[in-house]
N, C-alpha and C positions, 0 to 999 in steps of 0.2 A: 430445593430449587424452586423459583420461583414458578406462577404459569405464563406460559410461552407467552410473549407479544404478537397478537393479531393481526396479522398482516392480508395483504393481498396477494392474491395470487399471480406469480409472472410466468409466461411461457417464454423457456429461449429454444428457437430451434423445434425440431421434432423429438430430442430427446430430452431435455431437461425442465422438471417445472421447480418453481421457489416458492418459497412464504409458509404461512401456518399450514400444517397438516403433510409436511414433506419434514424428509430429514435433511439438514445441515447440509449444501453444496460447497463441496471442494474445489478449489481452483488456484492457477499461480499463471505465470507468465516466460515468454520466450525469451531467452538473453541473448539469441542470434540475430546477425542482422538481416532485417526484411529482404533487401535487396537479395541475399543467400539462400534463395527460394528451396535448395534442395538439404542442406542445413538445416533451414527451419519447419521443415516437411519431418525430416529425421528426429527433430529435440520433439513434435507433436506427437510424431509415434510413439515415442517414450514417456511421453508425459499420458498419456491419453493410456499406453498399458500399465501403468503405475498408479493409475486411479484421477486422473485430472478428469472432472465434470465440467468444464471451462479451459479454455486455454485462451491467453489474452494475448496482443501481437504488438507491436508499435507500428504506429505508420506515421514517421516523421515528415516524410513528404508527398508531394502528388505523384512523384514517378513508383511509389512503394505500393501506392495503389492495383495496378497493377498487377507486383509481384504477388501481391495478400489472395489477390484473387487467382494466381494461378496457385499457391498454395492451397487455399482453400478447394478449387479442385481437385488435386492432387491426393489429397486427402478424401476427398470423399469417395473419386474413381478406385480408393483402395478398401474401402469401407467403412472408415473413422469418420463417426458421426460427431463425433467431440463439438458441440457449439463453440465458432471462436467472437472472441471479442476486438475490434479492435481501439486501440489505446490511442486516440487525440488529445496532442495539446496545443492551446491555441488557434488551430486553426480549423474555422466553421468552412471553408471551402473543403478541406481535405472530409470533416466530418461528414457533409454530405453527399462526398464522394464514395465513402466506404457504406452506405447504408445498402445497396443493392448487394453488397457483395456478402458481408460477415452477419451472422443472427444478433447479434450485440454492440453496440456501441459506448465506449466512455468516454467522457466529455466533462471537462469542466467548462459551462455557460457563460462564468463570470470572464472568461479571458478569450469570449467569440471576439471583443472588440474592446478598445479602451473607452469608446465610450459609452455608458450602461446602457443607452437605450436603442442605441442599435444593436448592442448584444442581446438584448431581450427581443429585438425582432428575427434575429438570426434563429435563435434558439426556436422562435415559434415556427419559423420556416422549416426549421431541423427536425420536430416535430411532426408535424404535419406531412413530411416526405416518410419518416419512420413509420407514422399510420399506413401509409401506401402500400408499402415492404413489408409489414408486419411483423416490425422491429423490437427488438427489449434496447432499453439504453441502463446505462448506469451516470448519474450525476456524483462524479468525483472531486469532493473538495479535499484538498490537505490541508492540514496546519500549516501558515507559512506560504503558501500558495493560494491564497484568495484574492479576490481581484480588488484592486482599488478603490472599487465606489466601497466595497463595504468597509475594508480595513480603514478607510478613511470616516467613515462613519460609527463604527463599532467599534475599532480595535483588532486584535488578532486574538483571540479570546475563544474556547469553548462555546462559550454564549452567541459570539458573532458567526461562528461558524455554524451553527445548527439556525441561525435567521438567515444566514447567505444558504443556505441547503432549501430552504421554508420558501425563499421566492419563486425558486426554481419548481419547487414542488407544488407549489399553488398555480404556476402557470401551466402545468402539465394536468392539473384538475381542471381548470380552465378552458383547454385544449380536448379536455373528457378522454387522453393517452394515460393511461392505463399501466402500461408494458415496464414499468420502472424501477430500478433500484438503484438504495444514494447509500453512499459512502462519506465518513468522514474522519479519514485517518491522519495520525499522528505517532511521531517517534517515540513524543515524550509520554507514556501511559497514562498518567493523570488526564493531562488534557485529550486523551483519545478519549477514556472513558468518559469522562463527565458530557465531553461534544456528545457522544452517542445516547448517554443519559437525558439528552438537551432536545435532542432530535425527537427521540423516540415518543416524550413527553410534548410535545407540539405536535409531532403527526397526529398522537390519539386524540388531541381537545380540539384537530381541525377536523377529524371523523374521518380522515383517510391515510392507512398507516404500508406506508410499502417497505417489502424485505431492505433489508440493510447488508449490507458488505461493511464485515466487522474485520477490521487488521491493523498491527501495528507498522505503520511504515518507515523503513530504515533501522531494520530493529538489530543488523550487523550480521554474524556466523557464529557459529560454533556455539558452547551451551550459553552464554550468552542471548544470541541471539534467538533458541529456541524459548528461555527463557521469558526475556521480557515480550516476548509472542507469547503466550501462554497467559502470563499471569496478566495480562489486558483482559487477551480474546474471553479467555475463560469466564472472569470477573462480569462479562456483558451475557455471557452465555448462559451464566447461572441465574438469570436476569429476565432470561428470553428475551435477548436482544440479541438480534445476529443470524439471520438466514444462510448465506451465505461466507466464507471464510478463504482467506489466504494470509497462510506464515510467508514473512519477504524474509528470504536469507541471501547473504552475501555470497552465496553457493552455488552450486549447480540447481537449474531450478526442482531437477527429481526428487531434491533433498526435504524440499519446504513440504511433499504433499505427506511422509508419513506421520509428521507433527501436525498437518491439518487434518488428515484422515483419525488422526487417535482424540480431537476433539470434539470431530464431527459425531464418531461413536461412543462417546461420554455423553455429551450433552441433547442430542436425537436419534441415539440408536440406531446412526449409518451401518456400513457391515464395519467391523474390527479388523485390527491392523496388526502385522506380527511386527514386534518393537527385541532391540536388546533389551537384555534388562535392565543394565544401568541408563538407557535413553528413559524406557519407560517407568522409571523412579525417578529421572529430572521432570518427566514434564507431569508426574502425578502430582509430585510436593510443587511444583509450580501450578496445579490448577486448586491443591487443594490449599495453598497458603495466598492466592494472591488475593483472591477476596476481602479476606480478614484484613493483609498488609494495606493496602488501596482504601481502606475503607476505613482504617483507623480503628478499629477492633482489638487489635493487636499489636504490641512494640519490638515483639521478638519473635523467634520460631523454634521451637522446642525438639532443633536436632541434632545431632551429635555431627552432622557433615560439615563441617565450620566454611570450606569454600560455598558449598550449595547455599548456604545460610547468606553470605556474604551475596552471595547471587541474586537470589531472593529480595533479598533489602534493598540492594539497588536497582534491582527490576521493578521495583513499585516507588524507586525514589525516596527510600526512606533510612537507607544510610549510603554513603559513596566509598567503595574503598578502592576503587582505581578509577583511571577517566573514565567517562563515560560515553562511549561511540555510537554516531549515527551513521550509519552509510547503506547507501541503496542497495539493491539486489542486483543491479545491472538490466538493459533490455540491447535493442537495436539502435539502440540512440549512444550507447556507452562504445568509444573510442579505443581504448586501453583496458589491460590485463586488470578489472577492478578486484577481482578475489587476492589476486597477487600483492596487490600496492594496498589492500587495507591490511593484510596480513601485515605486510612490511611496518606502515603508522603505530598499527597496535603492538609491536615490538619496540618500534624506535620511540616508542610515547607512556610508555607501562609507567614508569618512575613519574608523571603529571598527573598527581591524584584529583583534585578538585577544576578540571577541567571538560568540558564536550568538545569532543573533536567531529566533526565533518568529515566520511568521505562520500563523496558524489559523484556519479558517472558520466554526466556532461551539466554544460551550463545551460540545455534547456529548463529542468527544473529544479536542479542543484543548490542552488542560490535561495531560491523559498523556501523552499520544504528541510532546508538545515537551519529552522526558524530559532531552534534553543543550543544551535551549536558556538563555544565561542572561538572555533578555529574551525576552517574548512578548507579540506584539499579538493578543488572541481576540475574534471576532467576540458581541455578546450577546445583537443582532438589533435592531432597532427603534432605527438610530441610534446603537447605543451600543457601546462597546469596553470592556476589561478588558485593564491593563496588566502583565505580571505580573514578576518578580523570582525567574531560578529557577524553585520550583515555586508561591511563594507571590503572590497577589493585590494589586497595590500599590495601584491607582488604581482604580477602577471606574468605572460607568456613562459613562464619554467619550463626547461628541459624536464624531463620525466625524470631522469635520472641526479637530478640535484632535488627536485621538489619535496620527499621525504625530511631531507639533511634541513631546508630550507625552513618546512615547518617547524623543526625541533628546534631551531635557531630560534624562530619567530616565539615562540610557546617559552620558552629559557629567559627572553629579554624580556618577556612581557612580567616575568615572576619575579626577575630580578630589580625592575624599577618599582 
């Protein structure tokens, strides 16, 4: 193992600190919706006695406001000190709405405004309120979801993603706000790693390196999807890149923290996690081959479990022997049964070997972040689906109940011409 990357230290809350000299912080997110205050009071209690150090929220609009805050009450009148975070996107009104309320904030900057330089004055205003409060934020870019000025300038690239990260972070040194961690996740594992590799090597030569939130996002369910979580997280962990961690599973969210908690205690000596045995022989041979695969070390994997192997190889991209799925984990923003209907795709699509299929839970940010998909099922709400092709719109408004049939139609004709 490498020695750890140096980072700075962030407080969230009264109970949590991050960065060098701490072990590894666990966290995942609420799939209830906000508005469900006593729902998402209940998924906290359980996530929080299951080892959640973070629990993140969505706050899709200004009435949810609100809610986040009688939740966050709620919970604490009980005595769940659990720091929450809550999840904006797009909107720097809502963002500084929620700074009195939650210990944490995320935010991607680039999409405060379409045009850059009132987002960069948003953003220093958003700052400057979080000094007030004595805020942690997290600066979240995705693959796929970066904003215009840059992809218009850079491209969509590992490389542009950790300079779209670098602005953000230089105005917050600028600003002498302290309280930060960035993120810059991605589906596809190459380009998660390499961004984080991109980042971490620019924080150090500007002299200010803060904790990082290391995860793959859309990384699907079931060993799949613990997989290609793994053989990332890991690969940056071995690296000491990565303070903090969340596995996104297409699951109930309880499910992602014992894959995050048995990394967290591999890689910084968190406490240990009781694991099946066969879980905890997917995700060992997934931390201990992804490096090697990722990194081009290695062409094969020297084990007799030929599925595991086949897993393996395409969790680092390096052979495909079925499609290849992305799909969200679901939050408050997600309309529809999304465990259910990806299950459904990755049945109805198993026979489409050299394709990525999308699925996403709504078209707030469905549509970006299914940057290497080349079919996407997006959630529209209200019964309705959007088919897409790449990054463009094929089909719109689908009943829920043809949208399945619809894609395999779509995916069929595209193989056949």
């Amino acid at each position: 193992m490498k020695e750890t990357l140096q980072t700075r230290e962030v407080r969230i809350g009264s109970s949590v600190l991050m960065g060098s000299g701490h072990p590894i912080v666990v966290q995942t997110m609420c799939n209830t919706r906000t508005s469900d205050v006593q729902a998402t009071v209940a998924q906290c209690r359980r996530l929080a006695a299951a080892g959640a150090q973070l629990i993140r929220i969505t706050v899709p609009s200004m009435a949810d406001v609100a809610h986040l805050r009688e939740i966050h009450t709620q919970l604490r009148s009980e005595g769940i000190e659990t720091p929450l975070v809550a999840d904006i996107h797009f909107s720097s009104e809502i963002a500084m709405a929620v700074v009195p309320v939650v210990e944490k904030i995320r935010i991607n900057p680039g999409n405060f405004h379409p045009d850059h330089a009132k987002a960069r004055a948003l953003f220093g205003e958003f700052l400057e309120l979080c000094k007030k409060h004595d805020r942690a934020i997290r600066i979240g870019l995705n693959h796929g979801s970066l904003g215009k000025y840059i992809v218009e300038k850079y491209g969509n690239t590992p490389e542009a993603m950790a300079l779209a990260a670098m602005e953000w972070v230089e105005m917050c040194i600028q600003a002498r706000f302290y309280n930060v961690v960035v993120s810059l996740k991605a589906s596809n594992t190459v380009v998660m790693v390499n961004a984080y590799r991109e980042l971490a090597r620019r924080m150090q030569e500007r002299g200010v390196v803060f904790p990082l939130h290391v995860g793959v996002t859309e990384a699907g369910n079931g060993d799949s999807g613990r997989i290609k979580s793994c053989v990332a997280i890991s690969t940056l962990l071995s690296e000491g890149i990565g303070q903090t961690i969340r596995v996104s599973l297409t699951e109930d969210p309880e499910n992602e923290l014992p894959v995050a908690r048995y990394l967290a205690h591999r890689y910084s000596g968190a406490p240990s996690v009781k694991l099946g045995e066969r879980e905890e022989s997917i995700l060992k041979a997934a931390c201990d081959w992804g490096a090697p695969l990722l990194n081009h070390e290695v062409d094969d994997v020297p084990i007799e479990d030929e599925y595991l192997k086949d897993e393996l190889l395409q969790a680092c991209r390096r052979r495909f022997y079925k499609p290849e799925y992305i799909a969200c984990p679901g939050c408050g923003r997600t309309l529809y049964n999304l465990e259910e209907t990806f299950n459904k795709v990755k049945e109805a699509t198993a026979a489409f070997k050299d394709v990525v299929i999308a699925v996403m839970g709504c078209i707030v940010n469905g549509p970006g972040e299914m940057a290497d998909a080349d079919y996407g099922y997006v959630g529209e709400g209200f019964g309705k689906v959007t088919l897409y092709r790449k990054k463009e719109p094929v089909l719109r408004h689908i009943p829920e109940d043809e949208a399945v049939q619809k894609l395999v139609d779509l995916i069929r004709q595209d193989c056949q011409n």
